[in-house]
N, C-alpha and C positions, 0 to 999 in steps of 0.2 A: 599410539600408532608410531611403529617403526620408518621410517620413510627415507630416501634418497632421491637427491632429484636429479636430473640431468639435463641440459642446457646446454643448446647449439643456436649461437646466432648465426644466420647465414643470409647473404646477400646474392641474387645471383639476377640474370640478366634474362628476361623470360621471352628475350628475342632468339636466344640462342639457344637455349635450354629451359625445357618445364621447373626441372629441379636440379639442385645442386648437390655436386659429388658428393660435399661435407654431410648435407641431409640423407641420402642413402647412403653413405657408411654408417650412418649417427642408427639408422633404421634397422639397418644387417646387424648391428651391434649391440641392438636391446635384452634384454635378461628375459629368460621363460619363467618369468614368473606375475604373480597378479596386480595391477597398477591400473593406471588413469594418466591417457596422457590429454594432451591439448597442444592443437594446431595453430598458427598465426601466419597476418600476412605480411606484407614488407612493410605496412605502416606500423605492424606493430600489435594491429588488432586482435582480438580473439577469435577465431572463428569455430571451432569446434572446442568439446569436450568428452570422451570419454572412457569407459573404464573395460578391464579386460583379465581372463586370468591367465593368459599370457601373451607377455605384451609383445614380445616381436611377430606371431603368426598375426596377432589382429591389426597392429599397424603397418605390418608389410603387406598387408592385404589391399590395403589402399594405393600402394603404391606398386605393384606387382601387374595390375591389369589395366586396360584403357577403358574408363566410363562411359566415355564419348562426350554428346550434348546434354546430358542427364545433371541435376543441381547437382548430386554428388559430387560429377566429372568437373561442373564448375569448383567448387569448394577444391577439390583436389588440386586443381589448376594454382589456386592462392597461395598455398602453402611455401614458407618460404624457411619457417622456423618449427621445432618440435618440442616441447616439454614433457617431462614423464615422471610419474613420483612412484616407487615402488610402494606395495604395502605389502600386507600378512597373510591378507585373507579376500577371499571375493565382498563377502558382508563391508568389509574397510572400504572397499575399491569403490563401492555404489555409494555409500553415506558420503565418501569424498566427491567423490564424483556431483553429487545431488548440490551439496554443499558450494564446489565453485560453477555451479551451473546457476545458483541463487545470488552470488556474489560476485559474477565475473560477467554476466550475459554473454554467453557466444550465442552468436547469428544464427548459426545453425543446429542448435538444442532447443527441442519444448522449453520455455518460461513461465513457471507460473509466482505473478507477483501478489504476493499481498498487501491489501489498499490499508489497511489497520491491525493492529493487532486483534485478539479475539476479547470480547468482555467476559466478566465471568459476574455471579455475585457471590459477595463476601459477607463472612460472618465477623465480630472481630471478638476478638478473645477478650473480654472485660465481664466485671460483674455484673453489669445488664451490658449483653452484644447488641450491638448495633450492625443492623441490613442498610449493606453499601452497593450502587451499583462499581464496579471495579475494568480498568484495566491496566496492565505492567505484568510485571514478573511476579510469583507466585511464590509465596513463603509459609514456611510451617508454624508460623506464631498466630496463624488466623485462619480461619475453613472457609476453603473457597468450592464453589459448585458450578459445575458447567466443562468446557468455555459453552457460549450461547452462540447462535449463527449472527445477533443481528441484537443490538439496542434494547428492540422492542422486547424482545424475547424475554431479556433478564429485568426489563419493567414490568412488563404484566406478570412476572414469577415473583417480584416484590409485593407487584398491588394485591393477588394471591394471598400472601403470607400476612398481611398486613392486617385481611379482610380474613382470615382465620385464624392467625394467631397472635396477629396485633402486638408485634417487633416493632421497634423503635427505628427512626431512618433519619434521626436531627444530630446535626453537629454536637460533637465532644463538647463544644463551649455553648454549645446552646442547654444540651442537656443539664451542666452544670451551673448554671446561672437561671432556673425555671425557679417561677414562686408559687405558679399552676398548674394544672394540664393544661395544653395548646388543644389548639382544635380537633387533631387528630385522634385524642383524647374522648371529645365530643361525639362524634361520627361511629365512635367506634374502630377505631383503625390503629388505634396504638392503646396499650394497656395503661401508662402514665407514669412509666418505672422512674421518670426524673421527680415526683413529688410522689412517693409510695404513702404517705402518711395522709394525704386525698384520698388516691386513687383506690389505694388501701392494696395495689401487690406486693408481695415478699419477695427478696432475693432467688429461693426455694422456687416458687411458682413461676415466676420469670425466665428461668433456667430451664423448667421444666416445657416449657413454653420453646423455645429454643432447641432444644432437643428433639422436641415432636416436628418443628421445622427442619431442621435437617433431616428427618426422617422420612418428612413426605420428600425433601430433594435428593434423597437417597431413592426414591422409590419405593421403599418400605411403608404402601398406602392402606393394604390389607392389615397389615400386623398394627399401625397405626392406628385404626380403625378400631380395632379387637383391645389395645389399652386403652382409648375413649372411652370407649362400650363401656369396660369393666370399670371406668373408675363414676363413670355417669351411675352406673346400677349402685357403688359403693355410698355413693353422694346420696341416692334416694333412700339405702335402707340409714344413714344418719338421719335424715328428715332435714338436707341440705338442700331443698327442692331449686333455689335459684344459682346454685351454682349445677346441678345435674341439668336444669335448661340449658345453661352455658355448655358444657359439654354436646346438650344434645344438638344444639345451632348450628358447632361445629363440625359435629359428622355428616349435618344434612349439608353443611357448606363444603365439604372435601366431597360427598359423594356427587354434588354437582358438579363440582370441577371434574370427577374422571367420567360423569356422562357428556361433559362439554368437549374431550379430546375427542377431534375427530377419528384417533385412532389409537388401540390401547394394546400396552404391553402385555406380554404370557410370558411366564415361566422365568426364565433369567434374563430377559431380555429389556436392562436397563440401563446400559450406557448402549449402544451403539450407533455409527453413523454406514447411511445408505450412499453409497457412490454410483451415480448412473454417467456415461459419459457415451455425446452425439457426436459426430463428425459431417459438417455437411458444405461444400463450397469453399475447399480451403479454410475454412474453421474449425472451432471446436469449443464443445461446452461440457464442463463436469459438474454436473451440481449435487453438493455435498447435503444431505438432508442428514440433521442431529436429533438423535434420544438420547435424552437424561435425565434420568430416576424414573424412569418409565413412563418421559412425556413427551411429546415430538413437539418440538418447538422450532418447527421452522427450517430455511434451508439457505442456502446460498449460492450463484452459479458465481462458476470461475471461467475467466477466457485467458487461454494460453496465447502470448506473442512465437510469433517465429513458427507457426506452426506449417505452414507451408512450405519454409527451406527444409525445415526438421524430416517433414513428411518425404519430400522429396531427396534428403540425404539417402533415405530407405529404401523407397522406391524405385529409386532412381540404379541398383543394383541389387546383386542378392545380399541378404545380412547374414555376417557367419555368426555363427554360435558354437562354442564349446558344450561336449555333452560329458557332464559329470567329469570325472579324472581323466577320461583318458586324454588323448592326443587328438584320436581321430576329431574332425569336423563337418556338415554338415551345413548346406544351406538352404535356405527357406524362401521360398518367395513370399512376398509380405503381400499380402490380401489386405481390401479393407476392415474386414474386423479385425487385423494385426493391426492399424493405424490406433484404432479406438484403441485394444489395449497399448500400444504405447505413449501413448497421451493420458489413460487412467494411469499406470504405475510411473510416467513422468510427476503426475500430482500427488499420488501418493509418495512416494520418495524425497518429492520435497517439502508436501505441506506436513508428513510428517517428523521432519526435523527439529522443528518448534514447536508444533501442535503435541500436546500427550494422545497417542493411538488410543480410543477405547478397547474394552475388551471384544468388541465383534466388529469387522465389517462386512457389511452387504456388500455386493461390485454387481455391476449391471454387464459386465466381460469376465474371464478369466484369467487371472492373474499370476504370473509367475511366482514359484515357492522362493527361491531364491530371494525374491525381494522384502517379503513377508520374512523370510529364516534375519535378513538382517535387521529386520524391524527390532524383530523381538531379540536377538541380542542386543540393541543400543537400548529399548526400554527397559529391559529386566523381567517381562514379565507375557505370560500367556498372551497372544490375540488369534482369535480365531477369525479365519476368510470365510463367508460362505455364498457361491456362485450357484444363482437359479433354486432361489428358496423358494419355500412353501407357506401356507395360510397366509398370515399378516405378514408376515416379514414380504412376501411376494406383493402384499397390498401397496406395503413403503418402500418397494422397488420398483412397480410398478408408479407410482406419486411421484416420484424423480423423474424416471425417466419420462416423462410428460411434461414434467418443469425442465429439465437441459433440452429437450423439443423444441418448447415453447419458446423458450430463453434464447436458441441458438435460430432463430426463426426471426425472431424481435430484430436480434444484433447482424443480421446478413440482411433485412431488411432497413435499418439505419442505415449502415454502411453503404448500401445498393446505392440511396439516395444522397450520402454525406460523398460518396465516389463521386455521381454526376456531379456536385459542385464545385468539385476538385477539377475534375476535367473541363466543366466550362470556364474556368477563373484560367485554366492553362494554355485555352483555345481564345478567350479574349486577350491574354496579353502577351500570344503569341509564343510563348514560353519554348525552347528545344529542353525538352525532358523526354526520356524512354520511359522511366518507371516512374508515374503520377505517386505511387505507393512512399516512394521517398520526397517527395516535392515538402520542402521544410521552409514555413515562412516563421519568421519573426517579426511582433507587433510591438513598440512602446507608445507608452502615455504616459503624460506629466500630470502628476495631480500635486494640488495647494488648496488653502484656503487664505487669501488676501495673502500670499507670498510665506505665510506659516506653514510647517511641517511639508517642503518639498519633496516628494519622493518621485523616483518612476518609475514604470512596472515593461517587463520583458516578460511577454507569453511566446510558446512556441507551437506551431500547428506542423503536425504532422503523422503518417499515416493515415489521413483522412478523420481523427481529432485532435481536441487539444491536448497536450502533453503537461499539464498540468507537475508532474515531478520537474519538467525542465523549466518553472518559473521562475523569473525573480525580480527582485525586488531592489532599488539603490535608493540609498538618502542621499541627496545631494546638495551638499555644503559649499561656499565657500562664492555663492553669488547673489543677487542683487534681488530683494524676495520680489518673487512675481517675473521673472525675468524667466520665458518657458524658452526663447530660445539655447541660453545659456545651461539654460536644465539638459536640453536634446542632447546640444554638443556633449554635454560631461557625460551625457549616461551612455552615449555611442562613443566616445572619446573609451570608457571602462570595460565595454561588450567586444569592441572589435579589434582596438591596439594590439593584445595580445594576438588574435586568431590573426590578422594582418602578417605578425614578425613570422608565426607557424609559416604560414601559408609561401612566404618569400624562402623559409627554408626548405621545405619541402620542395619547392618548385625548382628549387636548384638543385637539388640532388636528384629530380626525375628528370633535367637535362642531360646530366652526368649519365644515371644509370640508363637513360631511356624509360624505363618505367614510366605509366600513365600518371598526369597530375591530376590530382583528384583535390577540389579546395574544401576549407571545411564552411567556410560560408554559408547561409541559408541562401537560397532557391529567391528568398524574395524579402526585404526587408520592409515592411508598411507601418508608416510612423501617421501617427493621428495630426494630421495637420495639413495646410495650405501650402502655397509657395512658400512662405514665411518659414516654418517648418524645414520643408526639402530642400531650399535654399540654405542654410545648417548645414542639415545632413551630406549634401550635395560637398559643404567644404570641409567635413570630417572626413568623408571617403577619400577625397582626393589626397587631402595631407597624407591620410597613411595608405595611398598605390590603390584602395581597392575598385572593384566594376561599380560605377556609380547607375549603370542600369538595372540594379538590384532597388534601388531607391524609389521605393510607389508611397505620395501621400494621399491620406482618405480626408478631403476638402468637401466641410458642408457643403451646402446643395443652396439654391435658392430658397431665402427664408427659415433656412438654417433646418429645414424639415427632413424628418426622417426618410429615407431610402431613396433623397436625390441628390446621394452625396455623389462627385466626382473622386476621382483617380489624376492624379499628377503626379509626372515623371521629372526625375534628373536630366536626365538627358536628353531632353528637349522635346523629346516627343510631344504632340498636343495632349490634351488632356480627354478620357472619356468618360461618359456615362452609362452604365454597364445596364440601368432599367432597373423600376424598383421594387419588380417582383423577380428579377432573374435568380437565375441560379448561382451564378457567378459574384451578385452584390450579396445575395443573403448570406454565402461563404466570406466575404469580406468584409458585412455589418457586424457576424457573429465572434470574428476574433476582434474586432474595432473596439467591440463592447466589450468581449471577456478581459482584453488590456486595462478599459476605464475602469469594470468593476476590480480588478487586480489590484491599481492604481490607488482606486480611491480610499476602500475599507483599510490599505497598508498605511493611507495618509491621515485617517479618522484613527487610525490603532495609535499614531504616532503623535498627531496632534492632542487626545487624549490624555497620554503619557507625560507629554510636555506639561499639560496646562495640570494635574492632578499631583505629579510628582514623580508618576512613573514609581519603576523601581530603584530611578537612584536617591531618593531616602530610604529607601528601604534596604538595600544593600549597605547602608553603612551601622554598622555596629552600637548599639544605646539607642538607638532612633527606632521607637515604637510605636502600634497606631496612637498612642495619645501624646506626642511629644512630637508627630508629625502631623496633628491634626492641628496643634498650638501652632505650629510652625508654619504653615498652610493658613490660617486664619489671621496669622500679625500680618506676613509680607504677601498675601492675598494670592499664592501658587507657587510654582516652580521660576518660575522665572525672577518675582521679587526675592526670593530666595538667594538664588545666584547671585544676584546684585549687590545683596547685603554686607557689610562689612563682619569682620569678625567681631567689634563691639558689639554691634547691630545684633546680632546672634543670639548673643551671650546675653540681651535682655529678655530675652521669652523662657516664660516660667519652668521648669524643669531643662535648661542646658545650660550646663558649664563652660568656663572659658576652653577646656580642654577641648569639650565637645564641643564647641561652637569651630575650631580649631578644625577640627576633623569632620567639620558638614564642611568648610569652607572649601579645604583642600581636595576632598574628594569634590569637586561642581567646580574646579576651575582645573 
């Protein structure tokens, strides 16, 4: 991809002027040709993203008419800075586009994130293959099948394969270190290929074994079927009668399996996934339903962030479009099925970026050629769209779209209820907030064990859940074990020092410019503890300037009992009881505890590590399980370990002075 960028920082004074000179020249001056630009505001933010093929009518368009009150007109309003990257082609413009819409979060673009990569299962390339569940990156030295929507999916496709063709699924070292068959052996579930001179299989048959499983996860279950058949009838005219039973066990166990799909493929219809996507309430749900090898295994819903600005970037004016080459353009007013489909091809554009496109997809809307024309140039290869099928496929569009229903029904009625909590916790403590939607609290907790393995945990709540990517985690070193006050201070001393120094610069240049001071602070900081506690926090705040009425501790309750915990404030305020069935406590027990659990399995990961060895014997080079396990039994852990002299070392059986040299140095 060819590309040039263009970059205009501009500052300007939005008491006097919306936008600045430099920005509308920068905008008259754009090239007619195809690109992707991106908006920013004075802090610097991203607010928009996107692509066009050509970029001065589409970005002067923004700026050529008055929105008014519309989110557009707001988003318009912010704009302070412009970025633009030329490309080749419209196909370049959209893949870029999708791409820093994944990597960049603007405000005001659909987001669709993904929570994990996808599993697949694996075959591995060796003379008896081994059935691996799998995820990472995908390579041609091993056959992988799928991706799968979901865990389950690619286990029950193993216990399948296990229960008729009875692959192997044990460790490389386990396989080569057997003197028996293992249980699985027993059962029936694995052939016994690691002791063939028992079990009595050949290399030959194993393979062939292997072969027929990929064949069923290719979907090849007919043609499967028909070489069973024929080698079962060849088995009976040798008068092989117990391996033709073998044979026949097997077809009656595959022909179960495709009367157990609730739903079965026709004709070439073996990789595809079904896209239905609901819009309801400022939401939105796609749930992506998967066939592979002609077996539907299940589905997944995805919920897009930002879909409300996104929506309203649209709505909120008409949206132009270029029509093929020419010049002329045309605009549309966007309806709501124009929502749905831009929220379907927001997910397809970007879940297909990483994801490999099968060869069909269903869509429960209409989808633009255009976006499909770039698919298939970035894959290489055929995909076929098809909107408002027939027979089955209509069945497994019809199945989606009753799962994104259902799905986007569940999640607006969570929210419904996770909202009122938000809003009574902002009406108990009084809070001046416009948009509950942004209200971002931060929670920590100190965990130990008898002042071993101190850690403390930072969750962050907002949007109405927890934000689980913005967690974390600090080891804190360097005080008195058990000492939780000195824990607090260090870990608010590491969270807020920095946003503290931001905060005092920014605040002085929105004196200067006038522009609004906007701090990056959470809305509410609740530290698990008593006076004892906020008393701390209370003299962290103040050392570094910040609003110490941000400071709510959560103080047992009498008898220490659950949901009669109080509330205690910095700032003098008396202290409440909020009820302990309210709405307001259950949004405040719920992150108290998600902090503890955060807290404490990071201090169990950690205190484990210590006391077993962790991985620092293991990172050092010559130190193997059996030379760490020697190591581990003289000086009785990690810890005696550390302690040890380099003589001390150098007396347990397999390390040298060298090596004793080199535990020593690496642990101090």
């Amino acid at each position: 991809m060819d590309a040039v960028t263009s970059v205009s920082m501009v500052t300007t004074n939005p008491k006097t002027s919306m936008h600045s000179q430099a920005l509308l020249a920068q905008v008259s001056g754009l090239p007619a040709l195809p690109g992707v630009y991106r908006y920013f505001d004075a802090n610097g933010e991203l607010l928009y993203v996107g692509k066009a093929i050509h970029l001065k009518r589409r970005v002067s368009s923004y700026f050529q008419k008055d929105h008014g009150g519309t989110r557009i007109g707001h988003m318009v309003s912010k704009i302070v800075r412009l970025e633009t990257t030329v490309v080749r082609s419209e196909a370049e413009a959209l893949l870029l586009e999708n791409n820093l819409i994944k990597t960049l979060n603007p405000k005001y673009n659909i987001l669709f994130r993904d929570d994990k990569s996808y599993p697949y299962l694996k075959i591995t390339n060796q003379t008896y293959p081994r059935m691996v569940y799998y995820r990472g990156a995908v390579d041609k030295k091993h056959s992988y099948f799928g991706p799968y929507p979901n865990a389950w999916a690619v286990k029950e496709s193993m216990q399948l394969l296990q229960k008729v063709f009875m692959l192997r699924t044990c460790e490389d070292s386990v396989f080569a270190h057997r003197a028996r068959p293992c249980l699985l052996h027993q059962i029936k579930r694995c052939s016994g290929p690691c002791v063939p001179s028992i079990s009595g299989i050949t290399v030959e048959s194993y393979q062939q074994d292997v072969q027929h499983a990929e064949q069923f996860l290719q979907g090849e279950t007919q043609a499967l079927l028909k070489t069973l058949e024929a080698q079962m009838m060849a088995c009976s005219d040798r008068l092989e009668f117990e391996q033709a039973a073998e044979l026949r066990n097997r077809m009656t166990a595959l022909s179960n399996i495709m009367h157990q799909q609730s739903v079965e493929t026709t004709g070439s219809d073996k990789d595809v996934d079904i896209l239905a996507v609901k819009v309801q309430g400022g939401k939105a749900c796609v749930n992506l339903a998967m066939v592979r090898g002609g077996r539907h295994l299940g589905d997944r819903a995805y919920f897009p962030v930002h879909v409300q600005d996104a929506i309203g970037n649209v709505t909120g004016s008409t949206d132009i479009e270029e029509i093929g080459e020419s010049d002329s353009i045309h605009q549309v007013e966007v309806v709501a099925n124009s929502i749905e489909v831009l929220v379907l091809e927001a997910f397809i554009a970007q879940h297909y970026l990483q994801v490999p496109a099968p060869s069909s997809l269903i869509t429960s809307v209409q989808i633009d050629k255009k976006l499909m024309n770039a698919l298939i140039e970035q894959s290489g290869r055929q995909i076929t769209v098809i909107h408002k099928p027939r027979e089955q496929r209509r069945v497994w569009l019809e199945m989606a779209q009753n799962n994104a229903n259902i799905q986007l029904l569940r999640l607006l009625s969570e929210e419904g209820s996770q909202m009122a909590r938000t809003q009574a916790l902002v009406d108990a403590l009084e809070l001046n907030t416009d948009d509950i939607e942004q209200l971002r609290i931060e929670c920590f907790d100190i965990s130990h064990t008898s002042g071993e393995a101190t850690q403390a945990s930072c969750v962050v709540f907002q949007n109405h859940k927890m934000q689980s990517a913005e967690y974390r985690r600090y080891n804190i070193d360097g005080i008195t074990g058990g000492d939780d006050y000195a824990a607090m201070r260090q870990v608010l001393m590491r969270r807020y020092a920095k946003v503290a120094d931001a905060d005092q610069a920014t605040k002085k240049e929105s004196e200067e410019t006038g522009a609004e001071f906007k701090s990056r602070m959470p809305d509410i900081v609740l530290i698990d503890g008593g006076k004892g506690q906020i008393s701390t926090a209370r003299t962290v705040f103040e050392e570094l300037g910040l609003d110490i009425g941000l400071l709510v501790g959560v103080e047992k309750g009498e008898g220490r009992k659950v949901g009669l915990e109080e509330l205690v404030f910095a700032d003098g305020r008396d202290k409440i009881y909020l009820g302990q069935y309210a709405a307001a406590q259950m949004l405040v027990a719920q992150i108290r505890d998600e902090a503890h659990r955060f807290a404490i399995t990071g201090m169990r990961a950690k205190r484990a590590k210590v006391r077993v060895g962790g991985s620092q014997l293991e990172d050092i080079a010559g130190i193997g399980p059996k030379r760490r396990a020697k190591l581990m039994q003289r000086f009785g852990g990690i810890r005696g370990i550390s302690v040890a002299s380099v003589e001390e070392l150098a007396t347990v059986e397999g390390v040298s002075k060298e090596l004793a040299e080199t535990i020593y140095r690496a642990l101090h």
